[in-house]
C-alpha positions in Angstrom: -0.3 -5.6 17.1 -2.9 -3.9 14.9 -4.0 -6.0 11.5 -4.4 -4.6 7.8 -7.6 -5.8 6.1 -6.9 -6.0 2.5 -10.1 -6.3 0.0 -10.1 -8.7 -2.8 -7.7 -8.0 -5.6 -8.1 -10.7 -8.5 -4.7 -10.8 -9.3 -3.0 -10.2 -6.1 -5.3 -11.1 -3.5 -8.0 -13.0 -4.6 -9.9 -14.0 -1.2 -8.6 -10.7 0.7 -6.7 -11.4 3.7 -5.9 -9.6 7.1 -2.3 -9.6 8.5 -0.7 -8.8 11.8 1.7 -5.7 11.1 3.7 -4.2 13.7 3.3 -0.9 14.6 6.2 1.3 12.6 6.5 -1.6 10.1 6.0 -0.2 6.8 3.1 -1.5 4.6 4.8 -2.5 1.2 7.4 -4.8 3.2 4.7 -6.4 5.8 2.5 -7.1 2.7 5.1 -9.3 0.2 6.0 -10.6 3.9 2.9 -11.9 4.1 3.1 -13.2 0.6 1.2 -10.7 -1.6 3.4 -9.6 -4.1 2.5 -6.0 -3.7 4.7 -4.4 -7.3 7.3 -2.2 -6.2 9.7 -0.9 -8.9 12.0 0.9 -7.7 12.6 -1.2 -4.9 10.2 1.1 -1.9 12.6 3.9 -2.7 9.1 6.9 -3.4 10.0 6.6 -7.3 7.7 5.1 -9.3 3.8 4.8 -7.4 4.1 1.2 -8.5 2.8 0.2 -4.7 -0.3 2.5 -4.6 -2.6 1.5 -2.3 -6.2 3.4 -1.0 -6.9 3.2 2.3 -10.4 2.3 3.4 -10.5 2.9 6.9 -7.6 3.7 9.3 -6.5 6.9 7.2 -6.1 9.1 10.1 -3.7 6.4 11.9 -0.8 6.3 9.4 2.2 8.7 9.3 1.9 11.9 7.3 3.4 11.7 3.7 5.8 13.6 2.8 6.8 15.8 -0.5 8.1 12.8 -2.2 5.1 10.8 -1.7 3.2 13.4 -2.6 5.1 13.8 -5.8 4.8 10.3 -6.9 1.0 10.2 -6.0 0.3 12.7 -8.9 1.5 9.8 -10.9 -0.4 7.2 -9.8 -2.8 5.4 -11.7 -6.7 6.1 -10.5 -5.5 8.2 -6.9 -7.7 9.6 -4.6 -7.6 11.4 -1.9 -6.9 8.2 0.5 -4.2 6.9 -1.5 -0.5 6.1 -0.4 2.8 4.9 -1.6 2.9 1.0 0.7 6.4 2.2 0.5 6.7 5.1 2.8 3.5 4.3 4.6 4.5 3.5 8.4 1.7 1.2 10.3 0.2 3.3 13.0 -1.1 1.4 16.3 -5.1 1.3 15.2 -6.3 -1.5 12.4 -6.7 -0.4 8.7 -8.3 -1.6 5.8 -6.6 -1.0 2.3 -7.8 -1.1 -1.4 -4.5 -2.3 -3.9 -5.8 -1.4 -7.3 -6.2 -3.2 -10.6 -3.5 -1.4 -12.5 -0.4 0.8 -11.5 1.1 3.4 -13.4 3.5 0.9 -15.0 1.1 -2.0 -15.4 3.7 -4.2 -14.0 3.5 -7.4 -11.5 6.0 -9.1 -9.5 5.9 -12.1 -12.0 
């Protein structure tokens, strides 16, 4: 099974961590499985860019996003050209590395 590297996130992820994901698992779920309490709003239904997350390396691996994601990107907070909704972003079969930033558009957190 291929792993996700995430970086350090001082509220989320302190230390970073790297987790097994199976391949067609998508990201949001296989990271609060894991037990980083990735936000998610509206419940990893493409409405609210809560569970932005960059990726680092691996881009070219994941599934292609769709009109929706796309959508909901142009409301994330700090996007770039690498980001995706954890969400709707299906695990490909290579490793990737992944970025979750500081804030979200709604400044919200899981506690």
């Amino acid at each position: 099974m291929p792993f996700v590297t995430i970086l350090p996130n001082a509220a989320l992820c302190p230390e970073g961590a790297k987790i097994e994901v199976q391949t067609g698992e998508k990201i949001a779920q296989a990271l609060n499985k894991a037990g980083i309490k990735l936000p998610h709003a509206c419940e990893y239904n493409c409405a609210c860019a809560t569970c932005h997350i960059i990726v680092r390396e691996g881009f070219d691996s994941l599934n292609e996003p769709d009109d929706d994601e796309y959508d909901q990107l142009d409301n994330a907070f700090g996007a770039t050209p690498f980001s995706r909704l954890a969400c709707q972003t299906v695990m490909g079969k290579e490793d990737i590395t992944i970025e979750i930033p500081k804030n979200n558009r709604n400044l919200v957190t899981e506690e």
